[in-house]
LUMKOLVEX-75609 format. One line per 3 residues: number of its first residue (from 1); their letters; for each residue x, y, z of N, C-alpha, C. Coordinates in nm, 3 decimals, padded with zeros to 5 digits. Atoms other than C-alpha are relative to their C-alpha. Layout:
// residues N
NUM	a	X,Y,Z,X,Y,Z,X,Y,Z  ...
END
This chain:
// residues 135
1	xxx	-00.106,-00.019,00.097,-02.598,-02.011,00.156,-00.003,00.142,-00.058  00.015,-00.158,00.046,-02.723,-01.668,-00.002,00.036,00.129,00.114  -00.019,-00.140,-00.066,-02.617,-01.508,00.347,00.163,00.002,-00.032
4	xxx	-00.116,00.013,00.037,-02.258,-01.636,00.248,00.009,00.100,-00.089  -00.065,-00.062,00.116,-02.244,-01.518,-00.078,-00.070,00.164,-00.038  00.121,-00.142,-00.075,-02.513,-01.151,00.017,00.128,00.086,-00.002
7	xxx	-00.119,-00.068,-00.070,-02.141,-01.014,00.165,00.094,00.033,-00.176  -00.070,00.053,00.119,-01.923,-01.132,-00.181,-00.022,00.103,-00.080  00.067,-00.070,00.154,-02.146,-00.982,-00.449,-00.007,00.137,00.048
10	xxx	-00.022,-00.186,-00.043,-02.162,-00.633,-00.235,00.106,00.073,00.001  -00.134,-00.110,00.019,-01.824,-00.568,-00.217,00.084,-00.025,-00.128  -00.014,-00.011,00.121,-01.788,-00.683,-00.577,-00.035,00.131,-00.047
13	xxx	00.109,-00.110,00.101,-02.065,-00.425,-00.710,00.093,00.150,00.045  -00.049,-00.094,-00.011,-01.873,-00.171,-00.501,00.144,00.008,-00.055  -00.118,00.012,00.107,-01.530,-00.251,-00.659,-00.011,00.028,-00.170
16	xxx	00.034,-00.038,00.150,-01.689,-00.231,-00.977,-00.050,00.147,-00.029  00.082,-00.121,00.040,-01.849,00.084,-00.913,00.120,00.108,00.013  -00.124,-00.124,-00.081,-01.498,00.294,-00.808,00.094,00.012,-00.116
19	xxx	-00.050,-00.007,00.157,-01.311,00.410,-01.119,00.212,-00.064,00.025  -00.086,00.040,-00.017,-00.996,00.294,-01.176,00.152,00.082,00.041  -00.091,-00.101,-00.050,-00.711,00.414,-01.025,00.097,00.065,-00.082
22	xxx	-00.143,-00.058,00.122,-00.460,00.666,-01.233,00.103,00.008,00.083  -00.146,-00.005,-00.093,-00.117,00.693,-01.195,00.012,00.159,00.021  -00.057,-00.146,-00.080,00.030,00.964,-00.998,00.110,00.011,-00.040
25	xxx	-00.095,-00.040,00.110,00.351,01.131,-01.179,00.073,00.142,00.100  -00.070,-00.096,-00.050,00.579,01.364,-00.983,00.076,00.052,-00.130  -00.097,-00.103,00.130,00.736,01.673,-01.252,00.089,00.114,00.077
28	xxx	-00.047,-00.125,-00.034,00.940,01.905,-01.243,-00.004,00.067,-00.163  -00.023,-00.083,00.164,01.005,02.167,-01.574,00.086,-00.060,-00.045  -00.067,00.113,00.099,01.148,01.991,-01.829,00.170,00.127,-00.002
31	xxx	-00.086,-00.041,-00.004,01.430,02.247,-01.812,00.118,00.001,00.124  -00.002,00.033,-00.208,01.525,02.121,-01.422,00.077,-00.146,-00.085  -00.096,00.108,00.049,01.842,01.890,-01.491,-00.047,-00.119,00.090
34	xxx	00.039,00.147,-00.058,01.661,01.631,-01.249,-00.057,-00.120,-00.036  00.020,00.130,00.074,01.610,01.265,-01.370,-00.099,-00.058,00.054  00.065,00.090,-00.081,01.508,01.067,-01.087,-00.014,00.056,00.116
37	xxx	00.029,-00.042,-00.124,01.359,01.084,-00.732,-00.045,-00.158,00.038  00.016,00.115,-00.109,01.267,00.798,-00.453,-00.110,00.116,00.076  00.166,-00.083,-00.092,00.889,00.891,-00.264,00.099,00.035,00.092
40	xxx	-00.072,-00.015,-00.085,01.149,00.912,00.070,00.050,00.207,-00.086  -00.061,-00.087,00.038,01.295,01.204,-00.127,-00.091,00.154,-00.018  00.160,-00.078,00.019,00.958,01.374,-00.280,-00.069,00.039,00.104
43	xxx	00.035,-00.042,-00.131,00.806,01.361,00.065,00.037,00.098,00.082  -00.052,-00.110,-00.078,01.062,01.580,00.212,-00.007,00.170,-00.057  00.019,-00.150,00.070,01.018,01.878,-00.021,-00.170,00.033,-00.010
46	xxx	00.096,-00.025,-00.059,00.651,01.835,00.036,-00.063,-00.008,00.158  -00.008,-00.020,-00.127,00.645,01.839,00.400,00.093,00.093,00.045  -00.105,-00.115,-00.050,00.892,02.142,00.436,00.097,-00.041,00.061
49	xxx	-00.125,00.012,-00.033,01.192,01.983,00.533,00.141,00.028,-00.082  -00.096,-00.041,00.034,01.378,02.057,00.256,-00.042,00.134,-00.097  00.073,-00.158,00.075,01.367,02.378,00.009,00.139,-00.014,-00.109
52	xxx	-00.081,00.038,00.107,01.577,02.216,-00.267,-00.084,00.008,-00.120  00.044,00.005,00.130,01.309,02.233,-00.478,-00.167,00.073,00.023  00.085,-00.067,-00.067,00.965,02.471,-00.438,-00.112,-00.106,-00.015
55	xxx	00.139,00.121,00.013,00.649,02.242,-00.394,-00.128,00.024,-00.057  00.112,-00.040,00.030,00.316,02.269,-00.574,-00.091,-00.064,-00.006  00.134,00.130,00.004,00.004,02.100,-00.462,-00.145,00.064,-00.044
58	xxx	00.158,-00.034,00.103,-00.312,02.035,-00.611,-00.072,00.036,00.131  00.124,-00.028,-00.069,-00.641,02.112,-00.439,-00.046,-00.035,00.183  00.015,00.034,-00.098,-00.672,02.092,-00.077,-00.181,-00.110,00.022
61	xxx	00.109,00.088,00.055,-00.935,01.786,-00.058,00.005,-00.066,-00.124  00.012,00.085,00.195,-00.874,01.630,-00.424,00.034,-00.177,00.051  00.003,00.163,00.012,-00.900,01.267,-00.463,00.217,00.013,-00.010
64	xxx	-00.159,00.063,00.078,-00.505,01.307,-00.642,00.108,00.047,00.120  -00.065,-00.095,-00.102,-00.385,01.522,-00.344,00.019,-00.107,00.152  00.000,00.058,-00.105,-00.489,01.271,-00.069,00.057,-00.111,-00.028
67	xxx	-00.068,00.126,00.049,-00.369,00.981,-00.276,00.182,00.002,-00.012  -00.154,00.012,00.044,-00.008,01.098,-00.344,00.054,00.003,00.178  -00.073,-00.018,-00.153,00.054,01.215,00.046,-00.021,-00.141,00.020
70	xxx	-00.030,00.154,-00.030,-00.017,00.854,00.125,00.060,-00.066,-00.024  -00.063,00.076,00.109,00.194,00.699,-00.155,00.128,00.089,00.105  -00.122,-00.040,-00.032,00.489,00.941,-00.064,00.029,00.011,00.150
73	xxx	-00.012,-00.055,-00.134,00.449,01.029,00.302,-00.004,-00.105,00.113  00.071,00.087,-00.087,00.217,00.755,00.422,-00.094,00.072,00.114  00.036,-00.076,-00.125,00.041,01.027,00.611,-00.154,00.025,-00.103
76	xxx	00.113,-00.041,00.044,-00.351,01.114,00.562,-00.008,00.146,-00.011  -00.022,-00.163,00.021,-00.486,01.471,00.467,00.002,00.076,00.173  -00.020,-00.094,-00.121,-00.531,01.566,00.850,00.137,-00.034,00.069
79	xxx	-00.133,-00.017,-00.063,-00.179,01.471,00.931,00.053,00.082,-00.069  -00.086,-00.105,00.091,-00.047,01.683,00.652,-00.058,00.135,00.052  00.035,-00.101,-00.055,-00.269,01.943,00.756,00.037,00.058,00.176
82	xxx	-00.026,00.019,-00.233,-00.162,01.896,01.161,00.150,00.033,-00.036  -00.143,-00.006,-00.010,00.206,01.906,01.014,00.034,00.182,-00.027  -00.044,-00.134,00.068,00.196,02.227,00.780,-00.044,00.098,00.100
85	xxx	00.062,-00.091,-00.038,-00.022,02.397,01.023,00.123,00.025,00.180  -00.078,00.058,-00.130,00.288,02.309,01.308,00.131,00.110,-00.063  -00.108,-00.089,00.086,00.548,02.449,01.046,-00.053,00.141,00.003
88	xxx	00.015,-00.178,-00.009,00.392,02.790,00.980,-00.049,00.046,00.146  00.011,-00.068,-00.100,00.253,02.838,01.317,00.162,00.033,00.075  -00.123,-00.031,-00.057,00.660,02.816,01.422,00.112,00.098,-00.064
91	xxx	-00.062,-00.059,00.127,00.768,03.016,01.109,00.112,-00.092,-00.077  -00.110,00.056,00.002,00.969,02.742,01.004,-00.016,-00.064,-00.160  00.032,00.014,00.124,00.787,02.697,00.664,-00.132,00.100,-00.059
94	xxx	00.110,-00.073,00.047,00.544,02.815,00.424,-00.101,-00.112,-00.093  00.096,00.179,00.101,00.275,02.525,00.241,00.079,00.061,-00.111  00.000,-00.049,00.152,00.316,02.512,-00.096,-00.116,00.015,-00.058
97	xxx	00.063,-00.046,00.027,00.110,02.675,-00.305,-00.115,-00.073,-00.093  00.119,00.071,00.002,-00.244,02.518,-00.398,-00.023,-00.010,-00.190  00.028,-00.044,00.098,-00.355,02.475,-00.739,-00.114,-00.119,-00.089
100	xxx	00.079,00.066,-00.045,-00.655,02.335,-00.841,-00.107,-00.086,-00.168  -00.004,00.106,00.125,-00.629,02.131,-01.154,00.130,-00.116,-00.061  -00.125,00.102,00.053,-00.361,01.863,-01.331,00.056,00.169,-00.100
103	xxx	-00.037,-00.086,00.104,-00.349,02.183,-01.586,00.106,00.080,00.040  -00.087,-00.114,-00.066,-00.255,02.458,-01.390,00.100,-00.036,00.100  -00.142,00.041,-00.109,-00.011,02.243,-01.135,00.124,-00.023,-00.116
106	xxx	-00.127,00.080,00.092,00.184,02.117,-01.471,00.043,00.199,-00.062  -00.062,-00.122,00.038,00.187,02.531,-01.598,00.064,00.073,00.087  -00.098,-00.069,-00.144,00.332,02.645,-01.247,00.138,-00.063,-00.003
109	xxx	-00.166,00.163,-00.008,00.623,02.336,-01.279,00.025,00.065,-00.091  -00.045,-00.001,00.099,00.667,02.386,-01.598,00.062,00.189,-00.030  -00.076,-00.117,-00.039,00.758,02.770,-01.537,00.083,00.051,00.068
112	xxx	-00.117,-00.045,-00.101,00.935,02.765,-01.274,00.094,-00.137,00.011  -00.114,00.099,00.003,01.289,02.565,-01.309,-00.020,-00.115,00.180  -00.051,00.070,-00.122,01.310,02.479,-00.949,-00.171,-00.066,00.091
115	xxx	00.124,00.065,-00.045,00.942,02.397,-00.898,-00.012,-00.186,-00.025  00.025,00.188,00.041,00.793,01.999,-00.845,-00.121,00.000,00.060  00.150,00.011,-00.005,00.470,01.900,-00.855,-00.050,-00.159,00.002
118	xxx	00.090,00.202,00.078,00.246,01.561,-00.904,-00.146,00.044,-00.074  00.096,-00.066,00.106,-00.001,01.577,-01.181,-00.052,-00.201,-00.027  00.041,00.068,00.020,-00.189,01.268,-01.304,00.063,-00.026,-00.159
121	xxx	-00.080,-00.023,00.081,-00.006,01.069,-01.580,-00.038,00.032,-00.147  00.058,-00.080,00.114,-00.242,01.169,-01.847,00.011,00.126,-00.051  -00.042,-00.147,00.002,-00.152,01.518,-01.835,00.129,00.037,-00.020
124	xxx	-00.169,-00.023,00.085,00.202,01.451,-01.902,00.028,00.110,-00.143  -00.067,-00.022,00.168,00.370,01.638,-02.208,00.104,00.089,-00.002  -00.169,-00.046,-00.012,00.691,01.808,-02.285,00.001,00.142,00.042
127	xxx	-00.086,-00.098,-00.071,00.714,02.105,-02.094,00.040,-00.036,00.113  -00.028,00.102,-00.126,00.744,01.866,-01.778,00.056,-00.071,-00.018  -00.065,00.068,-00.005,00.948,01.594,-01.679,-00.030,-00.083,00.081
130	xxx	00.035,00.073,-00.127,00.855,01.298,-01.495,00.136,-00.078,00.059  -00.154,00.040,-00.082,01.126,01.230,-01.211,-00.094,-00.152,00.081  00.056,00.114,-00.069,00.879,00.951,-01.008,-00.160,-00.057,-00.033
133	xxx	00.140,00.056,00.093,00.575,00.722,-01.130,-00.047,-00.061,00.163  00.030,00.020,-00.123,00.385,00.659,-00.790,-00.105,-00.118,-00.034  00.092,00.161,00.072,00.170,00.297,-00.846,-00.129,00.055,00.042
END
């Protein structure tokens, strides 16, 4: 019976041990007449298909970075990396530009009108705007 329940209690202790997940928060500058967005939508301005709006990602490797491309894209960090690296080798994009806190991604958005970002929703506050709440 203890080899039954051996399995149970291990992947309890490890559930217990993994912090809880935050929400993910797509912004733009609170001066950016945009309301709402759909991930389908968000995805495309972070994958260089569209240039409606400039893109700003966190930390290449970050826990919040690998979590949102999944949420919005459904793609892991080496597909994003296999994609962007497909785009600029053809000149057909440029990444967006890296940045390697919730702080400094929400002061890049929040300066530039046409910038969008994802920031964690703790870091919210009114120079941003949240257009999508990612679960």
């Amino acid at each position: 019976m203890n080899k039954i329940f051996a399995p149970l209690l291990l992947g309890g202790a490890i559930a217990a041990a993994m912090p809880a997940s935050a929400e993910t928060v797509v912004i733009v500058s609170a001066k950016n007449p945009a309301t709402r967005m759909f991930s389908e939508q968000a995805s495309q301005f972070f994958l260089g298909k569209s240039t409606m709006f400039t893109p700003i990602d966190q930390a290449e490797g970050s826990a919040i970075r690998n979590d949102f491309y999944l949420k919005v894209a459904d793609k892991d960090a080496a597909q994003v990396k296999a994609l962007w690296s497909k785009l600029v080798f053809t000149g057909k994009a440029t990444p967006p530009k890296e940045y390697k806190s919730n702080a400094e991604v929400k002061k890049a958005v929040a300066d530039d009108p046409k910038a969008i970002g994802y920031i964690d929703r703790s870091a919210v506050d009114d120079s941003v705007k949240v257009i999508l709440s990612l679960p």
